[in-house]
N, C-alpha and C positions, 0 to 999 in steps of 0.2 A: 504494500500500500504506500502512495503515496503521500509522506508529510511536509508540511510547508513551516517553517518555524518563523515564526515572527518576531525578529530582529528588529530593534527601535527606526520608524521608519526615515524615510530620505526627503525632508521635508524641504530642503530647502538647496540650492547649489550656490553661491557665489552672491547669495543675499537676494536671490530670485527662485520661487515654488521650482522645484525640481521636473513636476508634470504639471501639462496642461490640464491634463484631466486623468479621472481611475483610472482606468484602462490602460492608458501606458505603462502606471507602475503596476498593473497585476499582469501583463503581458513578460515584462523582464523578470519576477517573482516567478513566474510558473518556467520562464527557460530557465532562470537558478535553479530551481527546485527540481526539473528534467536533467539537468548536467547533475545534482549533486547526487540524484538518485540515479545517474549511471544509464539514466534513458537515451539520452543522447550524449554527443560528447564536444567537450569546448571546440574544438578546430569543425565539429560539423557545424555545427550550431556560427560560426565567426567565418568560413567559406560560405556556405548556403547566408549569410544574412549580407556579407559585403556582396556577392553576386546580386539579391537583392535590391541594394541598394547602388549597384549602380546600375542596373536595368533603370530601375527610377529615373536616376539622372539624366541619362543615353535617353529616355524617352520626354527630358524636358522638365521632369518635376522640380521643382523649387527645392533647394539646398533648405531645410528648416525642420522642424519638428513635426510635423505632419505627415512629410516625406520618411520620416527616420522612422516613426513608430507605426506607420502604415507596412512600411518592409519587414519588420518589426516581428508583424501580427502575421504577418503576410509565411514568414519563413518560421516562424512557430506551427501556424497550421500546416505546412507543405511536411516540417520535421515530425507532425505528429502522425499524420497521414501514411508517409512512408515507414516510421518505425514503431507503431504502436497498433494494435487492434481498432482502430477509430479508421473511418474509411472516408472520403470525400465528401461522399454523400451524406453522413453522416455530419459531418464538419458545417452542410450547407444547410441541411435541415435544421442545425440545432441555430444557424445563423438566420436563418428565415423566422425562427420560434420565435427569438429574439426582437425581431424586427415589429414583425404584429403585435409583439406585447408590448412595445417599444410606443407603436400608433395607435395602440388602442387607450392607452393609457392615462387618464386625466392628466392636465396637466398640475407641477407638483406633490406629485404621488408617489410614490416606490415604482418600479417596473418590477411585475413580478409576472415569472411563465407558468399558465396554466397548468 
């Protein structure tokens, strides 16, 4: 089983929020958490994410954090798909779940999936 330890978090970098928003830092928490548990391993995880990123580039995207933590999500998914029991379709559907809960949702509310 997967554990995730929670270490005092990264609140801040250079006197500016370290994330624009969750998801960035629970996207680099779960590749920590996949390298420590031996899921995947630093060099794939640090190839597969610079190739990434700079497809991004090569296709125009803006140098920024947008660009970084979209690659980000982008090569977490691809590394879980290829080396884990989690299949694409799988990846897409729970991303689609996501979404409708996402639209359906009052605004101000929790998002929470059916």
């Amino acid at each position: 089983m997967l554990t995730i330890n929670n270490p005092k978090p990264l609140s801040h970098l250079d006197g500016n929020p370290a994330f624009d928003e969750l998801w960035q830092a629970q996207v680099l928490s779960m590749v920590d958490a996949l390298i420590t548990e031996n899921v995947i391993t630093p060099v794939n995880w640090s190839e597969s994410f610079g190739k990434n990123l700079n497809a991004a580039y090569q296709k125009g995207d803006p140098d920024n954090l947008d660009t970084y933590f979209s690659a980000a999500l982008t090569t977490l998914e691809k590394l879980i798909t290829d080396q884990c029991e989690i299949t694409k379709t799988d990846v897409t559907k729970k991303h689609e779940d996501w979404r409708q809960a996402y639209l359906s949702t009052p605004h101000g509310k929790p998002v929470q999936l059916s």
